[in-house]
Structures are given as structure tokens and as C-alpha cells.
KEMI-168015 format. One record per residue: residue in one letter; x, y, z of N, C-alpha, C in turn. Coordinates in steps of 0.02 Angstrom, whole numbers, padded with zeros to 5 digits, always signed. Layout:
// KEMI-168015
aXYZXYZXYZ/...
END
This chain:
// KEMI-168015
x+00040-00061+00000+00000+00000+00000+00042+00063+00000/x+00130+00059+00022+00156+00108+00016+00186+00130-00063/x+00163+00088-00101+00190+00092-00180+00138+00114-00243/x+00163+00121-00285+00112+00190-00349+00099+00240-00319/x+00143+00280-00275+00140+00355-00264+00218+00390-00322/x+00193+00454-00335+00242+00489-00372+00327+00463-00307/x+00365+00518-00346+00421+00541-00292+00465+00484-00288/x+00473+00433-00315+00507+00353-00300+00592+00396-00333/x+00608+00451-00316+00667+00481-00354+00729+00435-00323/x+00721+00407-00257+00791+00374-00230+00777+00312-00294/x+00756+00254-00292+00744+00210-00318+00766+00230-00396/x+00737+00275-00414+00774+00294-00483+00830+00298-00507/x+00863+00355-00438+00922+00358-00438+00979+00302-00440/x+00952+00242-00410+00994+00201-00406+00977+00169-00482/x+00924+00143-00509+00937+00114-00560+00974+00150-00618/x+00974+00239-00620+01025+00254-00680+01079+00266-00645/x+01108+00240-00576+01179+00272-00549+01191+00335-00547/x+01127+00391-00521+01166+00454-00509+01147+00442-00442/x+01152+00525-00428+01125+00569-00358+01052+00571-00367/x+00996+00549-00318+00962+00614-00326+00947+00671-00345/x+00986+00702-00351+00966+00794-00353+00987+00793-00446/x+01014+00731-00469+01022+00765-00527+00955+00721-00585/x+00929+00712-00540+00853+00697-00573+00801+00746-00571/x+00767+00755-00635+00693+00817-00622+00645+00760-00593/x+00622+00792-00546+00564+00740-00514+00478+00787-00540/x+00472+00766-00615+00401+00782-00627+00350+00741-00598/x+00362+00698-00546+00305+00618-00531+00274+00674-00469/x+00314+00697-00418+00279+00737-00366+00272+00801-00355/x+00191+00826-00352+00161+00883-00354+00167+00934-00289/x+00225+00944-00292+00237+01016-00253+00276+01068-00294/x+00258+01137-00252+00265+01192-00271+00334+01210-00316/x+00340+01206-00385+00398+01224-00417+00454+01281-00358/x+00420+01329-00348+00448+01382-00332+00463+01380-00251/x+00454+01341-00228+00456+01328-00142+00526+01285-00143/x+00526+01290-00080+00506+01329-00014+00522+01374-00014/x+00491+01433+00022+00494+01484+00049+00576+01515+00068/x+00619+01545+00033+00678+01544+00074+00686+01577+00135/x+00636+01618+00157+00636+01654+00251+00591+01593+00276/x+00578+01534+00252+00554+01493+00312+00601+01452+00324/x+00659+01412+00268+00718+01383+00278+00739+01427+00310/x+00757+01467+00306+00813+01514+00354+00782+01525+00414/x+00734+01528+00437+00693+01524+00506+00712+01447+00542/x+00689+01390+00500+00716+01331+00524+00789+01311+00533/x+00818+01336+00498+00891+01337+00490+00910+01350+00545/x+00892+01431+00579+00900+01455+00643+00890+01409+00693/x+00839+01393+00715+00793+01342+00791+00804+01288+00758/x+00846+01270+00716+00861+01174+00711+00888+01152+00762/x+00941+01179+00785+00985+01136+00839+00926+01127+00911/x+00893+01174+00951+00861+01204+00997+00792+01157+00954/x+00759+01165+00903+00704+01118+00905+00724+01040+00903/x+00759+01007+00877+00767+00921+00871+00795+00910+00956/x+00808+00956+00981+00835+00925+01050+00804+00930+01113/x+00748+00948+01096+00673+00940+01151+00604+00905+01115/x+00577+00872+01149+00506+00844+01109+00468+00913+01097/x+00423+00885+01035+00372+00950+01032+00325+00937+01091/x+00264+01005+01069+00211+01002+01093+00168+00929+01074/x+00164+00883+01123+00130+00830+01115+00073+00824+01092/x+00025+00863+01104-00048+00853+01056-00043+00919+00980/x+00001+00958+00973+00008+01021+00929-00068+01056+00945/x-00077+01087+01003-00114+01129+01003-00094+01203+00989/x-00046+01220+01008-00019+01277+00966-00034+01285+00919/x-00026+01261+00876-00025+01255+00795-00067+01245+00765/x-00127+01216+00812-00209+01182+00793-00227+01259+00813/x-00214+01311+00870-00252+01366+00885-00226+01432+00821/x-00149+01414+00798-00121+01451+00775-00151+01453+00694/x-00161+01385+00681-00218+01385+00612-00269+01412+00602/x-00323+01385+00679-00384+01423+00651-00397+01486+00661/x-00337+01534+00694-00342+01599+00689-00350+01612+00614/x-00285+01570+00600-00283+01620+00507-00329+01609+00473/x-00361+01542+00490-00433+01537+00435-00488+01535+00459/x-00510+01601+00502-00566+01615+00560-00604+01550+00551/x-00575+01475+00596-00618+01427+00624-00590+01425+00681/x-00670+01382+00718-00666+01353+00807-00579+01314+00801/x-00557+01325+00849-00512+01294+00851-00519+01199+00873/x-00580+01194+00889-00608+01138+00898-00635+01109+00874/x-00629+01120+00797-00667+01126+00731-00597+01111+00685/x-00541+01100+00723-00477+01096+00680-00423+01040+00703/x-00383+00971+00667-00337+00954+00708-00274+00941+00665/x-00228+00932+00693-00172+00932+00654-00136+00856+00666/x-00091+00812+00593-00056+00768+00617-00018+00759+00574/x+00004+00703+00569+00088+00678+00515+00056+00680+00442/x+00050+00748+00435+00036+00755+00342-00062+00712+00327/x-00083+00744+00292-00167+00722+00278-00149+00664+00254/x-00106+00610+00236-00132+00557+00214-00132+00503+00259/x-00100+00528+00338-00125+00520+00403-00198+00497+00414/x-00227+00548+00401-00303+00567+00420-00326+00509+00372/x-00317+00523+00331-00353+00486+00258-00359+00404+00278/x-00303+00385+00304-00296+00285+00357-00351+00267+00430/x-00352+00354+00457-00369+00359+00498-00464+00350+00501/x-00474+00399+00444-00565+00407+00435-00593+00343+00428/x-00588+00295+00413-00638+00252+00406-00652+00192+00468/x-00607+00198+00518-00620+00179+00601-00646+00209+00620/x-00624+00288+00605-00642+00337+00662-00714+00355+00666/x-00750+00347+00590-00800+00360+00579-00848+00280+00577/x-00825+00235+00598-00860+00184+00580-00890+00157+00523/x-00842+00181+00460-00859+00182+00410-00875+00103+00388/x-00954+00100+00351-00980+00011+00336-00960+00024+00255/x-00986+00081+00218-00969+00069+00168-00976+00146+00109/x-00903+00139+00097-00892+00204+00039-00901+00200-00008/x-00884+00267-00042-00896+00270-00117-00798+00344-00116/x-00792+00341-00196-00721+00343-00205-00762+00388-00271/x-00761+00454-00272-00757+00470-00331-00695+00471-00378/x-00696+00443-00426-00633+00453-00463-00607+00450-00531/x-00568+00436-00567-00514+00415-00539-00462+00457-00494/x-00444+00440-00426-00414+00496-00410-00347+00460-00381/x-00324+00487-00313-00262+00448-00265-00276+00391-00230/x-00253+00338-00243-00255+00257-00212-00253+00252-00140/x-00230+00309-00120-00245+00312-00033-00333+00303-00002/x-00367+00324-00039-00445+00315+00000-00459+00259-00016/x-00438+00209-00068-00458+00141-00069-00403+00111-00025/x-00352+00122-00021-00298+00065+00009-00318+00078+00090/x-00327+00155+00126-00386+00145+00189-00423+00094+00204/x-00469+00100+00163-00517+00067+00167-00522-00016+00143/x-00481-00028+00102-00438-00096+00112-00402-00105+00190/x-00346-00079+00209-00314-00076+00282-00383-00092+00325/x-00432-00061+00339-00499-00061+00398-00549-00108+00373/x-00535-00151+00306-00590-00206+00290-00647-00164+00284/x-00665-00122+00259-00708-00056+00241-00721-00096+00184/x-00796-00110+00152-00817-00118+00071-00820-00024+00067/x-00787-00032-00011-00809+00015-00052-00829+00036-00125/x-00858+00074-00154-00866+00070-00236-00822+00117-00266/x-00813+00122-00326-00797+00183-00339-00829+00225-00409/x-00846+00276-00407-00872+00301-00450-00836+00351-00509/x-00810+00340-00572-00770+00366-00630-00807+00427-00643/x-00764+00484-00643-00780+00534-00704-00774+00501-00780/x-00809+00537-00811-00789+00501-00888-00745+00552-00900/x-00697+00519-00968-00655+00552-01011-00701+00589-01067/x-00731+00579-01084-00785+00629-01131-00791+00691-01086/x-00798+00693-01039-00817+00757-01014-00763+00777-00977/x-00691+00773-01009-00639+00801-00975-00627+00795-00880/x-00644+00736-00885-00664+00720-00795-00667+00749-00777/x-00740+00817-00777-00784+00841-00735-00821+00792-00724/x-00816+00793-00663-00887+00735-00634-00953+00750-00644/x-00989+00722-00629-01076+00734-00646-01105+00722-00590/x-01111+00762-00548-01135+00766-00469-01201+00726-00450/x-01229+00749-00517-01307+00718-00522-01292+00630-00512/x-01245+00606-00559-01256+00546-00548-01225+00500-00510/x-01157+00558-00473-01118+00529-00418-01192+00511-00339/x-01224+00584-00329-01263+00587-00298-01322+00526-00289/x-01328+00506-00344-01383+00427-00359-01348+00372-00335/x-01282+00373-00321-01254+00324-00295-01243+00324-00222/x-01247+00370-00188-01234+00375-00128-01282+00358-00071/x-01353+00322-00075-01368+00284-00055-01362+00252-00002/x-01309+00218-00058-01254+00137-00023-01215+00154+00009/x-01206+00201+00019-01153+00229+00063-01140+00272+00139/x-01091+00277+00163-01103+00328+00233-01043+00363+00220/x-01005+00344+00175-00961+00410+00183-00910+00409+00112/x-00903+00453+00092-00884+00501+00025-00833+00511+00023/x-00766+00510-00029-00718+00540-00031-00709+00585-00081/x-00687+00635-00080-00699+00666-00142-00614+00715-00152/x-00568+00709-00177-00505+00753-00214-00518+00821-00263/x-00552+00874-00188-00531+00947-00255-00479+00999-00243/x-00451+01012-00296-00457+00982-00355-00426+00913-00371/x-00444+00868-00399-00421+00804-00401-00341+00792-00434/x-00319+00744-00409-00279+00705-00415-00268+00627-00445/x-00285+00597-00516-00229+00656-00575-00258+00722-00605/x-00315+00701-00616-00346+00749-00670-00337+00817-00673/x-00338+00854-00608-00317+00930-00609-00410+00956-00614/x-00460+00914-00600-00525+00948-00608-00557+00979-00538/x-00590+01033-00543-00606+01061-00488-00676+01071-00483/x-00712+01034-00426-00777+01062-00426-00800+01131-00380/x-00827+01176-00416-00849+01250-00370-00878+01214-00318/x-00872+01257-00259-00878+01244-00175-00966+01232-00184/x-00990+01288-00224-01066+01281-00225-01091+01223-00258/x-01064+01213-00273-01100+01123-00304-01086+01086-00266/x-01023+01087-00206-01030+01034-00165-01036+01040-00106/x-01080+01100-00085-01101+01108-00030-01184+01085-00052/x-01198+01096-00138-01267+01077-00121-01262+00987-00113/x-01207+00971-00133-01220+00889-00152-01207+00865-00084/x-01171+00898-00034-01157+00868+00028-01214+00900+00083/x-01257+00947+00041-01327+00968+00101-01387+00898+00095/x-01374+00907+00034-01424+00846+00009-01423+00793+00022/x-01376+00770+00044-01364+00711+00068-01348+00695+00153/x-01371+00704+00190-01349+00737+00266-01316+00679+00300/x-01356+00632+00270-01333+00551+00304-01272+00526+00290/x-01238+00550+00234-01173+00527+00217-01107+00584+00263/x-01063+00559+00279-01011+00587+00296-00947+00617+00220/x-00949+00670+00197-00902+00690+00167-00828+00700+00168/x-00767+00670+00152-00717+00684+00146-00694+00715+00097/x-00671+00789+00095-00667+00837+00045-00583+00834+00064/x-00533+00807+00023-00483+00825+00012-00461+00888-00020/x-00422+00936-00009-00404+00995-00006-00352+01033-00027/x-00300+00959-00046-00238+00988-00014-00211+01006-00100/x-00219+01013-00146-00211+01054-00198-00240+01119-00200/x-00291+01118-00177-00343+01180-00192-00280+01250-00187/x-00240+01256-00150-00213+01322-00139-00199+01350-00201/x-00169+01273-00255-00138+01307-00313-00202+01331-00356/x-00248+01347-00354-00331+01354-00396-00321+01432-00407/x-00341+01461-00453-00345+01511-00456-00426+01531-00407/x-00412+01580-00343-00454+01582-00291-00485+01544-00257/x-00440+01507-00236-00444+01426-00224-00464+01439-00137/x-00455+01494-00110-00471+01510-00039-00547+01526-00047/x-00596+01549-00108-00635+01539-00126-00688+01500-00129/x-00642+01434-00148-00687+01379-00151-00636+01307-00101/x-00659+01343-00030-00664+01284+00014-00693+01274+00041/x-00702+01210+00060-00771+01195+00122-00761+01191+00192/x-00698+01214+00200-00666+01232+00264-00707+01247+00323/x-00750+01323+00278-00813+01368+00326-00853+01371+00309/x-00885+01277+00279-00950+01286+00263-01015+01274+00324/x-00978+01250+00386-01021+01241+00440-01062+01163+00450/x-01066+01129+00395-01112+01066+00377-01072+01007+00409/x-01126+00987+00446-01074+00940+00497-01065+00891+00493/x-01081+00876+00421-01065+00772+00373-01000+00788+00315/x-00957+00859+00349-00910+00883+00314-00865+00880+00343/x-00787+00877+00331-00736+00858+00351-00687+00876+00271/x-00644+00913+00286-00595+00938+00240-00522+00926+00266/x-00477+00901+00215-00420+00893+00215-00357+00942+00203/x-00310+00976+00239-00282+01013+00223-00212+01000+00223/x-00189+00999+00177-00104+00997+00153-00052+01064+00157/x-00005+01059+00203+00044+01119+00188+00113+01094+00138/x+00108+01036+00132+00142+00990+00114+00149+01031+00032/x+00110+01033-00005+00126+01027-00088+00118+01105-00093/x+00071+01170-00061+00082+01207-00086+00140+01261-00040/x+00154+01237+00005+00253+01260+00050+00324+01226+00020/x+00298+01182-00022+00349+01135-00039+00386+01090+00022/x+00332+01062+00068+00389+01043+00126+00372+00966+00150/x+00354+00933+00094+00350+00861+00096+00370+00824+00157/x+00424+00832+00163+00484+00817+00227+00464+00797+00280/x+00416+00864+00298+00397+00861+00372+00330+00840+00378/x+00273+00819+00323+00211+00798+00329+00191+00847+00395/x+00170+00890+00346+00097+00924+00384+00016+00920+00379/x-00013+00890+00405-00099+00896+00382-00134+00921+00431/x-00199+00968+00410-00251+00956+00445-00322+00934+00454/x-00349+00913+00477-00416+00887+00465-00461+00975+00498/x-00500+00969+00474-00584+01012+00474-00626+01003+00471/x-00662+01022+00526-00730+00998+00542-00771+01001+00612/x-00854+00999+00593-00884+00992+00665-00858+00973+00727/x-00843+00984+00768-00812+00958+00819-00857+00892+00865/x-00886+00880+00840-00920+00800+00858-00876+00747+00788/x-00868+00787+00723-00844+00756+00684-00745+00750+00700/x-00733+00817+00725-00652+00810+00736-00650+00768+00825/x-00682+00746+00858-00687+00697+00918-00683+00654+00894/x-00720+00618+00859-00712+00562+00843-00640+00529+00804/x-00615+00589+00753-00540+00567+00712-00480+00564+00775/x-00523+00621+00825-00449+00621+00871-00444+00568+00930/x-00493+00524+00935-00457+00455+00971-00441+00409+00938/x-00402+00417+00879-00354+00387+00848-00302+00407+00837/x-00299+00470+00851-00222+00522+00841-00175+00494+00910/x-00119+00500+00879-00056+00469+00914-00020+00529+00969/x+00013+00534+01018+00043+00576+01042+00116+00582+01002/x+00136+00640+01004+00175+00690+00951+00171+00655+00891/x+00105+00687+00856+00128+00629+00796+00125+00711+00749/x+00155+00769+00776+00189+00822+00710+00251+00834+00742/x+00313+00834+00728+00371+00838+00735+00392+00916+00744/x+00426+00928+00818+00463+00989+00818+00469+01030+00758/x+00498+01001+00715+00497+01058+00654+00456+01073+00619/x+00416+01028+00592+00357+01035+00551+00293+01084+00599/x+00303+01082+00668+00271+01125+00697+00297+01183+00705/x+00364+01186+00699+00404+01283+00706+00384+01315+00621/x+00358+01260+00576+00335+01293+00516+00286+01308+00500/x+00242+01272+00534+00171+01302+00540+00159+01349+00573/x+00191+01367+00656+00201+01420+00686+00205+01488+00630/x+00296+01470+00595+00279+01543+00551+00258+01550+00487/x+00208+01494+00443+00176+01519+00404+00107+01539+00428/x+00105+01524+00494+00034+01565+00502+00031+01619+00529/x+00088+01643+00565+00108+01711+00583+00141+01757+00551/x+00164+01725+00481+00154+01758+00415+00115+01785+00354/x+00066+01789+00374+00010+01797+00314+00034+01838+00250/x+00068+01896+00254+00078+01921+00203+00120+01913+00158/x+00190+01871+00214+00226+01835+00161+00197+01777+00118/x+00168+01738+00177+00118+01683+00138+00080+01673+00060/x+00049+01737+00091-00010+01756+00026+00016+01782-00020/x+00073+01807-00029+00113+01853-00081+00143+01780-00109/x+00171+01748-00082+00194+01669-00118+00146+01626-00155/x+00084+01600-00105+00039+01588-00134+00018+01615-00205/x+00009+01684-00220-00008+01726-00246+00012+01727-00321/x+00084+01729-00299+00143+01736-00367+00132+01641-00401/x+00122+01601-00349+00133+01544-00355+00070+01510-00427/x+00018+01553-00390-00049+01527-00442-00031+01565-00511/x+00004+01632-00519+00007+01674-00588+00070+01614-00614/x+00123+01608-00579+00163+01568-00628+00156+01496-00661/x+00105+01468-00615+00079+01406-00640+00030+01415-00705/x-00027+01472-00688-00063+01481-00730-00031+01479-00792/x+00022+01520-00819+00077+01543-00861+00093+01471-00907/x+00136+01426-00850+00159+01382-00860+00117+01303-00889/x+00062+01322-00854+00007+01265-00895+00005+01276-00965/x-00016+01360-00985-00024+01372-01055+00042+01357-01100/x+00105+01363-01068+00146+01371-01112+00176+01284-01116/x+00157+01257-01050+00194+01164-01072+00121+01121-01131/x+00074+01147-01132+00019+01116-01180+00026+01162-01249/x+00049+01219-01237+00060+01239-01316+00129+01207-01361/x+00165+01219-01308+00238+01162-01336+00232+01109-01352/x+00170+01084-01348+00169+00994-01377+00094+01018-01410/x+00055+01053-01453+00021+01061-01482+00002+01033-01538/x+00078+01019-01556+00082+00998-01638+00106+00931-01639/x+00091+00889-01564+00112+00816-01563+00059+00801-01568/x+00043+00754-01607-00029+00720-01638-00045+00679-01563/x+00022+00637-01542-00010+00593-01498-00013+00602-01435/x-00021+00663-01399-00033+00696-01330-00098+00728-01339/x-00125+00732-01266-00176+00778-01258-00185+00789-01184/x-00194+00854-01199-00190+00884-01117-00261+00883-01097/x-00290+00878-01014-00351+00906-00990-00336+00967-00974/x-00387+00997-00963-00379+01052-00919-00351+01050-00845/x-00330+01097-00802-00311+01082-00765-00305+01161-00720/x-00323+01136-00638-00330+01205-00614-00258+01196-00550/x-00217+01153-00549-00183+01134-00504-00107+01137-00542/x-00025+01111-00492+00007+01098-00521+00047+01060-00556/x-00004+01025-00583+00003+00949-00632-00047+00955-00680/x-00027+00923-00744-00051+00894-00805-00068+00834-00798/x-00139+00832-00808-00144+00748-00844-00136+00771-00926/x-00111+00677-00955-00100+00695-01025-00135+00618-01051/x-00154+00622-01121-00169+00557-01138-00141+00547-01201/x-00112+00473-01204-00057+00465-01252-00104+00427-01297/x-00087+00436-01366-00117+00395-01423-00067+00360-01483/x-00086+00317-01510-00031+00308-01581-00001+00237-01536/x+00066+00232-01551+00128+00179-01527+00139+00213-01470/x+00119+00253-01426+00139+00278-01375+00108+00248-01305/x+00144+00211-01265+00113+00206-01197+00146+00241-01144/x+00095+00236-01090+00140+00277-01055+00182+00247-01019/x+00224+00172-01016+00268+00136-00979+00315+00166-01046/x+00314+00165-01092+00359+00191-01173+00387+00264-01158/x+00330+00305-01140+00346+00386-01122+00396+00397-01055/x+00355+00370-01003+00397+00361-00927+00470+00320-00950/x+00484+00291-01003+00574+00254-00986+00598+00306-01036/x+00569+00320-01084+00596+00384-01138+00626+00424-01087/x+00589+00467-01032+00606+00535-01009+00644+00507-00954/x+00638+00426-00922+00677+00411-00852+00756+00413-00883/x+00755+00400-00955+00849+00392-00984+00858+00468-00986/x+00830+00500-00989+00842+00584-00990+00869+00609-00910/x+00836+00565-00858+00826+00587-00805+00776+00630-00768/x+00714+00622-00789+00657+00647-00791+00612+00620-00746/x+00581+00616-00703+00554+00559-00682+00459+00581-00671/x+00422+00559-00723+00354+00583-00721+00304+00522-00694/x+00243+00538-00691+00215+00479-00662+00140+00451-00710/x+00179+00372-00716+00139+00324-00751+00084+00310-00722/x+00003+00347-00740-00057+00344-00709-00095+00276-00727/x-00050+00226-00743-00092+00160-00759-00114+00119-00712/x-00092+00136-00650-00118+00116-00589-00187+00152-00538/x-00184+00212-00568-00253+00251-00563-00304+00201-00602/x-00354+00193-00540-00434+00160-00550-00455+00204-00592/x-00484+00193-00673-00511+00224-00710-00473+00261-00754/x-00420+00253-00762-00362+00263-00815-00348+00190-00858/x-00295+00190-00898-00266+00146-00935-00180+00173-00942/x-00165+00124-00997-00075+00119-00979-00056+00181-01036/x-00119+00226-01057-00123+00276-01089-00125+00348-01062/x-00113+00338-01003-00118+00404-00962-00042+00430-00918/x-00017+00488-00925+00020+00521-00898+00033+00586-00861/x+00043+00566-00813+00043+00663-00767+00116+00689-00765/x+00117+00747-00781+00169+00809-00791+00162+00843-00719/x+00201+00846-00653+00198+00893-00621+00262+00956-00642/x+00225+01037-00659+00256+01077-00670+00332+01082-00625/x+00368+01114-00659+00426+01128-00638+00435+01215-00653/x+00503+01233-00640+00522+01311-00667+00511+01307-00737/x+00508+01379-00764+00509+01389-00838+00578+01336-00873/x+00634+01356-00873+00676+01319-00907+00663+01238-00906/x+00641+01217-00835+00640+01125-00838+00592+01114-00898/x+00525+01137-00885+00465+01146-00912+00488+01159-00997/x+00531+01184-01036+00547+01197-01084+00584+01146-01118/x+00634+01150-01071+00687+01073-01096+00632+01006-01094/x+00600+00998-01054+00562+00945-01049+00529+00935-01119/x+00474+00982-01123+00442+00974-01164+00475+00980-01259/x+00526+01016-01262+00557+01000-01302+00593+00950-01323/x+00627+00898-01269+00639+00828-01269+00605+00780-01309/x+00534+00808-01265+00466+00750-01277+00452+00768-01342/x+00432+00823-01385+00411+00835-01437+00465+00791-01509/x+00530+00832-01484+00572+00800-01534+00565+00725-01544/x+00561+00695-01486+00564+00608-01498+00498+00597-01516/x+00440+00602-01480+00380+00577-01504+00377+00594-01575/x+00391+00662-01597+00391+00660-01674+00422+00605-01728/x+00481+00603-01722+00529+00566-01752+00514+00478-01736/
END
């Protein structure tokens, strides 16, 4: 269950004999432009002085220090080892008998629910409709179910559903418990916009990642959101110190940073925006690619012709490239590939790589 996630860059490394670092890691979706360099240099400072005392054992600091910045109850908020924590965690905590998986999305809400002997279904966006989902007919299925997972914006696809469509699909349904994953949304253009963070509805529960849009993988940060009858129940499964001294001195100062924050954030969504248009116009004139849309910082792509995507993924792994083969995504085929953005130049060389060979 710990395998078909992006990021496998050590493992790479060893099969072409470099370093690490001299691989582009397009497989995992964090922030091109991160981290923050005044938050390294903040940690840099309190490294020695934080690893040599335990943290705060439950991170209430950091649980009060959050929901200041995003005016919620602080009892309405919890924090632990990165959201895909939470994600193992929901389906005990909630007594979950039986889900539903909109998707195709991240193999973590089924492999949960595999781990807890949880039955679940899962329900496909179609490719005709650029995997926008169809709420209407996800909604007809939910029934059978008590509790929902849902990735916005999703993961591969890059599709985003507006907050108002799924506050009506999660009013409408009161009996089901919602899991609204979150943790892309920052990169959305007004993506603070459309969360369900402060929607108040108490079969709601949102996932929050500092992880992909801080760039700070490392330290797994998550938080869970929600009713506080709904965050009781996730937290007698939470572990004592399960966020690490540092990963809590970073949450400390990105939330007592707002303006640096939001100015990063900020710049972060214009250069992606930029960068989507310009890595799908660079392969325009390859017959056998096709991009979705996409409001996050990754491409899905779909390969056609002699092209698979185990063919595309060893093409760009001899380059040193390392992108991720979505043939293990429920509701894909060995025809699907995700691009997570990089800087302008990677993003250029890349796609000029790819064009030249797929042509030829």
C-alpha cells in the first residue's frame, strides 16, 4: 500500500547510478517555486534548539495558530503527520460500513479502506467530459453509502468542482459523511474561494495539506476540518506527538506570516497559470498527446498512436526525468500520464525533449 505514489526519485536514482538531485522529479506535485527561502532560514535558525526537546505533544499551538488564520473554532480543527494520516485514519474513526471513491483519483482512499476491511465502490468521471464529474449521478449512488471521498481539485486529473456544487451535493445528502480533500486547492486560481473549510455542515470534514503548496514534503503536515463532534471522533485515533518539532516551528511561522504567505501563494498561482499554457502549447503539434484542463500543479495527458505511457515514462527516465505512469489510477489505462510543473527552463527542456522524440 506504500507503492504507486509519485516521488520514488531514490529508487530511480539508483537504477541510472546518479545522485538524486540530478534527477527532475516531474512524478511529485509540489510547489515548483518553494520553499519559501525566510522559512528555511527560520528553520535553519531553531534546528539545533528544536530536534533537541520533544514537541508540543498534542500540537495545540498550531491547531489554535491555524484556526486563527482561517477564522475557524479551534475545535473545529486538528493537526497530524501530513493528511494522508487522516485519510488511514477516517474510516475507524467514523465507523465507516461502506464508501464510495469518486474518481479516478489517489489510491490512498481505497488502500484505507482496504487496511480497515471497509467495502467500497468507486465512481469514474468520464473522459468525454474532460473528468468533470456529474454530481447528479455521483449523488444517485450514494445511497449505499455513509461516507464520500472526494479530491478537489483532483488528483490526476487537475478537475475542480466549485464549492457551491458541493455544498449543495453534501446538504443533500446529510446522512453521508463527506471527505473533501483539499490539499491542492491552494494552487486554484481563488482557491481560498472555493473551500469547504467554513461551510459549517457537519457530514463535512476537509483535508488540508501544507505539504505541496510550502513545498515541505519532509515534514508531513496535515489538517483535518470539521464539526467538532466530527473532529472527536478522528482524534481518538491520533497518536501523541505525531507532528514533529519542526514541522510545527513551520506552521508556527507560516501562520504568523500571512503576508509573506499570501504574496507566495499569490505569485505561485500566476506562474503556474503561465506555465500550464505554455507546457500544452509546446506539444500542440504532437498528434499523440492531449492535455485536460487543469486548475492545479500537474497535467494529466493522454497518449495515443505507438505511445504508452510505460514507453513515455522510460523515454524521459533515460533523460533523467522522472514523471508519473497513471496506469495504476482506477479508471485510467496504460495511456495516461501526469506532468507535475517545474520552473520555466525545466518545463521547456522537458517538453522539447518530448516533442522531438515523439515526433521522429
Amino acid at each position: 500500500m506504500i507503492q504507486g505514489h509519485g516521488g520514488n526519485i531514490f529508487e530511480t536514482a539508483e537504477r541510472l547510478r546518479c545522485a538524486p538531485s540530478e534527477i527532475v522529479d516531474m512524478s511529485s506535485n509540489v510547489n515548483p517555486l518553494g520553499p519559501m527561502p525566510e522559512l528555511v532560514e527560520h528553520l535553519r535558525k531553531i534546528l539545533p534548539e528544536t530536534i533537541s526537546v520533544l514537541p508540543r505533544v498534542d500540537s495545540a499551538d498550531i491547531v489554535g495558530l491555524f484556526a486563527r488564520r482561517y477564522n475557524l473554532d479551534p475545535f473545529c480543527a486538528l493537526a497530524s503527520n501530513g493528511s494522508t494520516q487522516f485519510i488511514y485514519d477516517i474510516p475507524r474513526a467514523f465507523e465507516t460500513k461502506k464508501a464510495i471513491i469518486l474518481g479516478p483519483t489517489y489510491a490512498d482512499y481505497a488502500d484505507a479502506c482496504r487496511m480497515q476491511g471497509v467495502s467500497f465502490d468507486e465512481f469514474f468521471a468520464e473522459e468525454d467530459d474532460g473528468f468533470a464529474p456529474d454530481l447528479s449521478r455521483f449523488g444517485d449512488r450514494l445511497s449505499s453509502a455513509d461516507t464520500a471521498f472526494i479530491c478537489n481539485p483532483n488528483n490526476p486529473t487537475g478537475a475542480l468542482i466549485p464549492a457551491r456544487q458541493l455544498r449543495d451535493l453534501c446538504s443533500a445528502h446529510p446522512r453521508v459523511r463527506f471527505v473533501v480533500d483539499e490539499s491542492y486547492l491552494p494552487f486554484a486560481p481563488e482557491g481560498d474561494r472555493q473551500s469547504m473549510a467554513g461551510c459549517g455542515l457537519g457530514n463535512v470534514v476537509v483535508l488540508n495539506s501544507m505539504s505541496k503548496i510550502y513545498r515541505l514534503p519532509g515534514l508531513r503536515i496535515g489538517f483535518l476540518i470539521g464539526q467538532p463532534e466530527m473532529i472527536q471522533k478522528a482524534v481518538r485515533y491520533r497518536q501523541p506527538w505525531c507532528v514533529n518539532g519542526l514541522a510545527q516551528e513551520a506552521v508556527s511561522y507560516l501562520m504568523t506570516h500571512p503576508q509573506n504567505t499570501d504574496a507566495f501563494v499569490a505569485k505561485t498561482r500566476v506562474f503556474l497559470a503561465a506555465e500550464r499554457m505554455n507546457f500544452v502549447q509546446a506539444l500542440h503539434e504532437v498528434p499523440d498527446i492531449r492535455f485536460y484542463n487543469s486548475s492545479t500543479s500537474f497535467l494529466l495527458a493522454k497518449l495515443s498512436g505507438r505511445f504508452t505511457a510505460q514507453k513515455v515514462w522510460d523515454f524521459l527516465c533515460r533523460q533523467r526525468i522522472l514523471i508519473r505512469d497513471c496506469t495504476n489510477f482506477g479508471g485510467l489505462t496504460d495511456r495516461f500520464v501526469r506532468f507535475s510543473l517545474k520552473t520555466h527552463d525545466i518545463n521547456t527542456i522537458v517538453t522539447q525533449k518530448l516533442a522531438l522524440w515523439m515526433k521522429s
